[in-house]
VEXDREN-2710 file (C-alpha; in Angstrom, 1 decimal):
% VEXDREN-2710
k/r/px/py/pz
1/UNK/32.6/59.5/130.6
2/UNK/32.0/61.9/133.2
3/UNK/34.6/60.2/135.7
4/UNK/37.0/60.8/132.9
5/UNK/36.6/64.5/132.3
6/UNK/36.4/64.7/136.0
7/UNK/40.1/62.8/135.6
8/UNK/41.4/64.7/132.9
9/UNK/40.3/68.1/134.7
10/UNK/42.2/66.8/138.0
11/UNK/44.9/66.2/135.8
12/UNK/45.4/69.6/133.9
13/UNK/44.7/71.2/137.4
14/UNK/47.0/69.6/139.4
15/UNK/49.4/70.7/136.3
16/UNK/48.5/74.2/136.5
17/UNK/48.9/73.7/139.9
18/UNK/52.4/72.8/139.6
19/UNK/53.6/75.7/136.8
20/UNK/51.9/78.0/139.1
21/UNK/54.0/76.3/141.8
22/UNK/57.2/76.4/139.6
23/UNK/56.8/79.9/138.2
24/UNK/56.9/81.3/142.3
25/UNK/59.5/79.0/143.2
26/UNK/62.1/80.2/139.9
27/UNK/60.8/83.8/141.2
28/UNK/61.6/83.4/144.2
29/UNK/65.2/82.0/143.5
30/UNK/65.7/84.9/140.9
31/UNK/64.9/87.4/143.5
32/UNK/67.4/85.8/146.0
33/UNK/70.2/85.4/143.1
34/UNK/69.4/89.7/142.4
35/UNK/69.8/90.0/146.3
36/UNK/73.0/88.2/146.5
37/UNK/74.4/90.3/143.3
38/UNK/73.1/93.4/144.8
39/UNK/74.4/93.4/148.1
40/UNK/78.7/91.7/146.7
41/UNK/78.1/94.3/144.1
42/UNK/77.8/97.2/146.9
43/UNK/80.5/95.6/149.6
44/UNK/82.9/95.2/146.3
45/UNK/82.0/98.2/144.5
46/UNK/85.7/100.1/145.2
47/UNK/87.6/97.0/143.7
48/UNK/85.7/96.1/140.7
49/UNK/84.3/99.2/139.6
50/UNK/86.6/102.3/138.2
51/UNK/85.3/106.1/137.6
52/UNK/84.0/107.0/134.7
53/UNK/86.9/109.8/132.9
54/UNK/87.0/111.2/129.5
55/UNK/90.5/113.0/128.8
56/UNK/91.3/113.1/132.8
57/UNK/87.5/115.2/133.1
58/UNK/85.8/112.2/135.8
59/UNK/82.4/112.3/134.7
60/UNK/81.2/109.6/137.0
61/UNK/82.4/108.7/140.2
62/UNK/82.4/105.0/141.8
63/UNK/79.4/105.4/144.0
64/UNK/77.5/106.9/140.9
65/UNK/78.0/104.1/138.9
66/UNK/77.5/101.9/141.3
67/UNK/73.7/103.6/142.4
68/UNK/73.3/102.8/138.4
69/UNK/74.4/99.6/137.9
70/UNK/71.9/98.4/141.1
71/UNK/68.9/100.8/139.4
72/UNK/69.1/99.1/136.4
73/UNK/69.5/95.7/138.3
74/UNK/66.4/96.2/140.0
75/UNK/64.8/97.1/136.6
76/UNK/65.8/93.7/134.9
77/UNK/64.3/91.9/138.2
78/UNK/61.0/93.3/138.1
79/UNK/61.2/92.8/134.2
80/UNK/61.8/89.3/134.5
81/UNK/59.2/88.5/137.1
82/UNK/56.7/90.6/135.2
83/UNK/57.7/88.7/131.6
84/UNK/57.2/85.2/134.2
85/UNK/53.9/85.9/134.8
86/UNK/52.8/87.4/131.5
87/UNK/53.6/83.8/130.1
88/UNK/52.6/81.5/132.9
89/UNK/48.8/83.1/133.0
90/UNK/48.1/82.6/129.1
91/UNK/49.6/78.9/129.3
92/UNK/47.7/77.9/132.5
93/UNK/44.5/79.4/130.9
94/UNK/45.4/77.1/127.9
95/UNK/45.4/73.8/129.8
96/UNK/41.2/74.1/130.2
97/UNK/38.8/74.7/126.6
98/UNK/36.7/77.1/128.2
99/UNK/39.8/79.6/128.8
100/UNK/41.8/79.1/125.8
101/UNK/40.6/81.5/123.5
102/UNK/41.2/83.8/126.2
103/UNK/44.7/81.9/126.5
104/UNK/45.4/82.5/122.6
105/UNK/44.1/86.2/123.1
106/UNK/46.3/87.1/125.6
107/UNK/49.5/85.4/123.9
108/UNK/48.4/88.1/120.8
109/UNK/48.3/90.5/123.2
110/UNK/52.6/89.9/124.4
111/UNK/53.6/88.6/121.2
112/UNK/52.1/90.8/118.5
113/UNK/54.2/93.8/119.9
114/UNK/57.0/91.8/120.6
115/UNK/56.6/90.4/116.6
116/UNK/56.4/93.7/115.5
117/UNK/59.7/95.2/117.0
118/UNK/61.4/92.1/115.6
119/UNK/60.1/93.2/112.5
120/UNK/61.1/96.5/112.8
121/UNK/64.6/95.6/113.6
122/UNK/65.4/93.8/110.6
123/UNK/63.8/96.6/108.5
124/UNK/66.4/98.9/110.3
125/UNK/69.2/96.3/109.9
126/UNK/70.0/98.1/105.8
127/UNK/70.1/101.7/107.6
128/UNK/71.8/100.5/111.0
129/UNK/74.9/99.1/108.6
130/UNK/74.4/102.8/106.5
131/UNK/74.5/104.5/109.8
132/UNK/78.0/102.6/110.8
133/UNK/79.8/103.0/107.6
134/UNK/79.3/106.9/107.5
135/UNK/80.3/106.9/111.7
136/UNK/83.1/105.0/110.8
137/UNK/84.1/107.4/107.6
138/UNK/83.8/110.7/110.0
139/UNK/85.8/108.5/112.6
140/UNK/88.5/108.2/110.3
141/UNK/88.6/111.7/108.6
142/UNK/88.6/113.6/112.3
143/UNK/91.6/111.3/113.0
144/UNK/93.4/112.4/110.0
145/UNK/92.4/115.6/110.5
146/UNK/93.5/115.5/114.2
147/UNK/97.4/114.3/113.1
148/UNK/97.7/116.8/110.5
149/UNK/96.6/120.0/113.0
150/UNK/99.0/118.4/116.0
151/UNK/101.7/118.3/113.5
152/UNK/101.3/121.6/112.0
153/UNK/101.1/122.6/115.4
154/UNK/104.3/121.3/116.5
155/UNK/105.5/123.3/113.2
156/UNK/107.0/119.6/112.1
157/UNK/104.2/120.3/109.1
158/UNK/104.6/124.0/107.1
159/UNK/101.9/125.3/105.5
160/UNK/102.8/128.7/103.8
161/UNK/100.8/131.6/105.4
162/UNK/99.2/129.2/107.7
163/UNK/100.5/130.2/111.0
164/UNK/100.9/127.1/113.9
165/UNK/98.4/128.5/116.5
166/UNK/95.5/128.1/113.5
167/UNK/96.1/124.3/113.8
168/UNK/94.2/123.7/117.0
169/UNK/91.2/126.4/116.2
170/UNK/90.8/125.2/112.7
171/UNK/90.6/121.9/113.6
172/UNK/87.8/122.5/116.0
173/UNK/86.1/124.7/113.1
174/UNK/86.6/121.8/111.2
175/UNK/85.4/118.9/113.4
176/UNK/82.1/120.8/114.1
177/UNK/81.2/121.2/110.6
178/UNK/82.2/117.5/110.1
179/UNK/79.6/116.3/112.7
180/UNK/77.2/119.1/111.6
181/UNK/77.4/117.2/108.0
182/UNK/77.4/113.9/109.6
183/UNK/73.8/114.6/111.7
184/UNK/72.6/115.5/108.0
185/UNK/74.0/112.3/106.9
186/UNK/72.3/109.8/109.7
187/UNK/69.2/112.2/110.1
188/UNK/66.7/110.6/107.0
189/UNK/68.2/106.7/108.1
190/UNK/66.7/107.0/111.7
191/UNK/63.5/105.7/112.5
192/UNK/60.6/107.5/112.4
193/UNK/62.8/110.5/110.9
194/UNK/59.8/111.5/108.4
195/UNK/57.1/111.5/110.9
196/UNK/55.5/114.8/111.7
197/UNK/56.0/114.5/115.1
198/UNK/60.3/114.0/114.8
199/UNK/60.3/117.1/112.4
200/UNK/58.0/118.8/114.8
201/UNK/60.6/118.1/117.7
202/UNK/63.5/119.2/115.1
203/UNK/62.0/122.3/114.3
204/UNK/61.2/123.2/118.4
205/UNK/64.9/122.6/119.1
206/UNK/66.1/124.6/116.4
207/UNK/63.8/127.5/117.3
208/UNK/64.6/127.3/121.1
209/UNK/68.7/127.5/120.2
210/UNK/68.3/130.4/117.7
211/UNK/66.2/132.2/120.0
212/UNK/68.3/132.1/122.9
213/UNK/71.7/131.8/121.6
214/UNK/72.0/135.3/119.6
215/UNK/74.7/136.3/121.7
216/UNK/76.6/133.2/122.2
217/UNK/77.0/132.6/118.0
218/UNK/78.1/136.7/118.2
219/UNK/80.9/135.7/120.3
220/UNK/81.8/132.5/118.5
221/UNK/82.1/134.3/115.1
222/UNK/84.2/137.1/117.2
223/UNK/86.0/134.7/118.6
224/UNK/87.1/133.3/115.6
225/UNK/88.0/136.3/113.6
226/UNK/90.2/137.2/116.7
227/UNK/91.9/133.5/115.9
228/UNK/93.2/134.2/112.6
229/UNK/93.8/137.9/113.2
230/UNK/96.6/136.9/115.7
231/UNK/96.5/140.2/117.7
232/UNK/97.5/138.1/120.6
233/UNK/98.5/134.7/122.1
234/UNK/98.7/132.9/125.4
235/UNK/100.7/134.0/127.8
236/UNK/101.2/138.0/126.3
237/UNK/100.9/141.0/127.9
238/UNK/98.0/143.0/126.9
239/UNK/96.1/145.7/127.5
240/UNK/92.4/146.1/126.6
241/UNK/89.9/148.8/127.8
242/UNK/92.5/150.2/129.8
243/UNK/93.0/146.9/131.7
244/UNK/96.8/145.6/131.3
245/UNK/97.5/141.5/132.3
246/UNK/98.5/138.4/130.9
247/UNK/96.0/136.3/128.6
248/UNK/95.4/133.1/130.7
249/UNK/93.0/131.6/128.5
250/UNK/91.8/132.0/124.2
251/UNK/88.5/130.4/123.2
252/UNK/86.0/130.6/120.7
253/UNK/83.7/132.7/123.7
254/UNK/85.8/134.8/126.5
255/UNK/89.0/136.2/126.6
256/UNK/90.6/136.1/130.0
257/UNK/93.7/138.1/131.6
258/UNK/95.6/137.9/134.7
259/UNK/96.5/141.6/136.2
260/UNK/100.1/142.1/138.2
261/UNK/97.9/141.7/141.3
262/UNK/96.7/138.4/140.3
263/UNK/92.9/139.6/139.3
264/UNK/91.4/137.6/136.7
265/UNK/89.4/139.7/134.2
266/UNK/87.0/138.5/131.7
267/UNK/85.7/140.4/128.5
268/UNK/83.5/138.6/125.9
269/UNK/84.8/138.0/122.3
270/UNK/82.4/140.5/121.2
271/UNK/84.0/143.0/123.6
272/UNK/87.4/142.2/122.6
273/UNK/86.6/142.6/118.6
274/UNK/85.0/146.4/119.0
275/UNK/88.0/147.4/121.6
276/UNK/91.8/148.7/120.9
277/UNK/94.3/146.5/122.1
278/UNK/98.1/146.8/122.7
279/UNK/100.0/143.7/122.9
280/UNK/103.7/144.4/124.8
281/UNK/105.1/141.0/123.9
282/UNK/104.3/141.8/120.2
283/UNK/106.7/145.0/120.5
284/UNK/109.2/143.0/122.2
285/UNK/109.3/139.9/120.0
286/UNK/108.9/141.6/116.5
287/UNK/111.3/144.6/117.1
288/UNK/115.1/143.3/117.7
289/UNK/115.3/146.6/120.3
290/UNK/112.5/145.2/122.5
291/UNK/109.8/147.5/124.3
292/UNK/110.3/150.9/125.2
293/UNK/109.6/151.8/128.5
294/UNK/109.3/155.4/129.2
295/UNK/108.7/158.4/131.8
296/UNK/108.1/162.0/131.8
297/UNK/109.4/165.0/134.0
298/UNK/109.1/167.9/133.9
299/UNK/111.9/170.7/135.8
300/UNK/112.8/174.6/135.1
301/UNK/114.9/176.2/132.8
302/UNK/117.4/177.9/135.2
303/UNK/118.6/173.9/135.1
304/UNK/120.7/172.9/132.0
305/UNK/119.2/170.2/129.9
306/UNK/122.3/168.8/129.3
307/UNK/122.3/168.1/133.3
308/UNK/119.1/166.6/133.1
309/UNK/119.7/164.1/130.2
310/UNK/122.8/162.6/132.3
311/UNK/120.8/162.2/135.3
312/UNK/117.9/160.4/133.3
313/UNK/120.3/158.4/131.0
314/UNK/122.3/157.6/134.1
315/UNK/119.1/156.6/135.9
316/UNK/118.1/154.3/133.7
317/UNK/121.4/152.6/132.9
318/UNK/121.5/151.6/136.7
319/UNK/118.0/150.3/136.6
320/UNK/117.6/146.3/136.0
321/UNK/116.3/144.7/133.1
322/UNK/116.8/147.8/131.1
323/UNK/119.3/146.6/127.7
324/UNK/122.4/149.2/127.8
325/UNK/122.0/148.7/123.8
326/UNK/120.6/150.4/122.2
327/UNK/121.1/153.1/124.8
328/UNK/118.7/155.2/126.8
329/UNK/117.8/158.5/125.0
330/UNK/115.5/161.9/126.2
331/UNK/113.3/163.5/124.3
332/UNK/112.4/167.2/125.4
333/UNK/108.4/166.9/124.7
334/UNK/107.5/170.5/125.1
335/UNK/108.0/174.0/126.4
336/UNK/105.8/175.3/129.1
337/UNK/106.4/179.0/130.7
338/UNK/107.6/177.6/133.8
339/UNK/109.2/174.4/133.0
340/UNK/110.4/171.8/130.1
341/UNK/109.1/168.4/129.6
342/UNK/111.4/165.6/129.5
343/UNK/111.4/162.1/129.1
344/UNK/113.4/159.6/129.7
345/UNK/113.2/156.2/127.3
346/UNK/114.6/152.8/127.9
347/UNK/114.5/149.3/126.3
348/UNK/114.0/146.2/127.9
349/UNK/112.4/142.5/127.0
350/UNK/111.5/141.8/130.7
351/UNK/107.5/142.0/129.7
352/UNK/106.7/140.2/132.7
353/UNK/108.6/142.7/135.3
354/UNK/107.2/146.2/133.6
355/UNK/106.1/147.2/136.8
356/UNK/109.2/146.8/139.0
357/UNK/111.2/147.9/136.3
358/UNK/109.4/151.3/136.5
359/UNK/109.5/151.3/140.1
360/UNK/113.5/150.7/140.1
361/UNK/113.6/153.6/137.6
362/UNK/111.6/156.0/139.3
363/UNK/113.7/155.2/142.6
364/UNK/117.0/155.6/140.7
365/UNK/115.6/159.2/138.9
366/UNK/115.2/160.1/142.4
367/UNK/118.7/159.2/143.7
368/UNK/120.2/161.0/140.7
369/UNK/118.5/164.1/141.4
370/UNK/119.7/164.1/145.2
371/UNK/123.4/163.2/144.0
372/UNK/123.5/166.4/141.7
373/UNK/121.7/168.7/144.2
374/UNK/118.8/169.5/141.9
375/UNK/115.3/170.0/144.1
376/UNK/112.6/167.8/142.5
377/UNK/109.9/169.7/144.5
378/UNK/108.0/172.2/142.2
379/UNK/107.4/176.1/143.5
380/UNK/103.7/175.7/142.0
381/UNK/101.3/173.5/140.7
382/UNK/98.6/174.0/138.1
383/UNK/95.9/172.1/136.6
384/UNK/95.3/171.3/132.3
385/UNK/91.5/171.0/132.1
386/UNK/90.0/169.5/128.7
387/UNK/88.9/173.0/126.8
388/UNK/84.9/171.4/127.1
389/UNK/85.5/171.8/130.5
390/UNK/86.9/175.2/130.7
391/UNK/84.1/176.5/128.7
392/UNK/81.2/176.2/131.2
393/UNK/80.5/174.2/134.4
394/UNK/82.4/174.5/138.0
395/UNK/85.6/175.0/136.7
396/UNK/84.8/178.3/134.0
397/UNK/85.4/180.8/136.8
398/UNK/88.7/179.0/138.1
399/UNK/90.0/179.0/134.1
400/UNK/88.7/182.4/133.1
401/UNK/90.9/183.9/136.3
402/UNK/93.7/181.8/135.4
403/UNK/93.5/183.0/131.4
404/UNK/93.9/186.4/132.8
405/UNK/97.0/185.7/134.5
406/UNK/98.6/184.0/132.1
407/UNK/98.0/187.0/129.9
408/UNK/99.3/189.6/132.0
409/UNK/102.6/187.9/132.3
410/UNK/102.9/187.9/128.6
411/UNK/102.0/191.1/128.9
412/UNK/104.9/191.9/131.7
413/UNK/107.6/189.6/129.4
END
């Protein structure tokens, strides 16, 4: 009886002995097939494997995906191996009585988990089909939503009093309320979405983005209340805060212009809503006449004005760019005691060549001067100070002595 257990233990050792023997040999095979994959994968990387692009935006590049493919291939090796072993110990302990409770223990120990993510799986399976349906449904509405902006857009769709630059903003407006209302939707169907610590990690994300995003929701509202006021639109010439350029680029944040000397300048939505703003293109589209462009002289009276409004009229005539209808006019702007004011006004719908159109003018003003004999040069020179500035300060002395003067030559007169 002895000889036989003694037989029977030989037997189950020598098969222990040959699982055991198995296991290292498919472990070491596995580790040489992962070595082969590894190392074709990274020679071969350039030919098989393409970048990673959404909408021409390359979000990851060949050798990126390639360090993450081979991660997660190292992962699954050491998986593998460690799943190996996890099942050869238990059923080598089960070939002997005197280890196989520990054998059946340890088998609880790997499957019980394993049984009850199974389990929890097919208790998701009802929700995971509830989740699809409503991604499909906002799939299909953003689509629709997406063909009827591009072709109101493209102004083949007319909407009245719905202009074709709202297409593109309101769509956006639209799709983030849409996946605002889908995250409601999913949000009770995920697991473990009623647990106190999920809702605790909901509230903690909501509090961090209120708290440090006051600003940027100030200038996403601005931003879109300077959408469907229209005061401007890509590519006009603008001036805001005293800086004139070309808007470059419109978003729900920043407003950004490009200056004649190519400086880009950036002011916040915010900025934008509290400032005035003149738009030059708006003048020159909406009026039939286009923009006026004007400058101011100022010469003496022993000159007749009649003289003067040829030269400026003339001047401008000459100057390129500048429409000869409707024609150039002067307006005399005032009456000093030395000299008259007058300013010359032109049209044109060049917006982008405003500057050289002033230089050109300017130059020409000049030239007519010079052809009619007429001295540009002033005999005297005086400065118009603000009257809070005349009243006190560095400058009360200097305007108290020029007040005098001024009144005894009203006096003399």
């Amino acid at each position: 009886m002895n000889s036989e257990l003694f037989r029977e233990f030989l037997r189950k050792l020598f098969l222990a002995g040959g699982i055991v023997v198995v296991q290292i040999i498919a472990i070491i095979i596995l580790w040489q097939v992962f070595k082969i994959i590894t190392k074709r994968l990274s020679t071969t990387a350039g030919e098989t494997i393409k970048p990673l692009t959404f909408k021409k935006i390359r979000l990851l590049s060949v050798k990126q995906i390639t360090k993450t493919v081979l991660f997660l291939l190292k992962i699954l090796k050491y998986f593998i191996t460690a799943f190996q072993l996890f099942i050869t110990v238990p059923i080598v302990f089960s070939l002997f009585p005197q280890t196989e409770g520990l054998a059946q223990e340890i088998f609880d120990h790997i499957l019980n988990p394993l049984k009850k993510i199974g389990e929890g799986i097919v208790e998701f399976l009802p929700n995971l089909i509830t989740i699809i349906i409503i991604l499909l449904i906002t799939k299909y509405v953003l689509q629709g939503l997406k063909f009827f902006s591009s072709q109101i857009a493209k102004g083949k769709l007319v909407i009245p009093g719905f202009y074709p630059d709202w297409a593109h903003p309101t769509f956006n407006i639209l799709r983030f309320l849409i996946y605002a209302f889908t995250v409601a939707m999913i949000y009770p169907y995920l697991p473990g979405s009623q647990s106190r610590a999920f809702q605790g990690v909901s509230v903690f994300v909501g509090v961090i983005i209120s708290l440090g995003s006051s600003s940027a929701i100030g200038n996403l509202v601005a931003g879109l209340v300077i959408t469907y006021m229209r005061p401007f639109k890509i590519g006009d010439r603008i001036q805001i805060q005293g800086n004139t350029g070309f808007v470059v680029e419109k978003n729900l944040m920043v407003i950004r212009i490009k200056t004649h000397k190519n400086e880009y300048i950036t002011f916040p939505n915010l900025q934008v809503l509290s400032a005035s703003i003149i738009n030059y293109n708006t003048s020159s589209d909406e009026d039939e006449e286009g923009l006026i462009l004007y400058a101011q002289i100022t010469y003496n009276y022993a000159t007749s004005w009649r003289l003067i409004h040829e030269i400026l009229i003339e001047a401008a005539l000459k100057t390129t760019h500048v429409l000869k209808t409707p024609k150039p006019f002067v307006l005399q702007t005032a009456l000093d005691d030395d000299y008259v004011r007058y300013q010359i006004n032109c049209y044109t719908k060049q917006i982008a060549k405003i500057p050289a159109i002033y230089s050109e003018l300017f130059e020409n003003i000049q030239d007519g001067f010079v052809a009619k004999g007429l001295d540009m040069t002033s005999p005297h020179f005086r400065f118009i100070l603000p009257p809070e500035s005349r009243a006190e300060g560095p400058w009360a002395e200097y305007a108290e002595a020029e007040e005098k003067a001024n009144k005894a030559k009203r006096d003399k007169t």
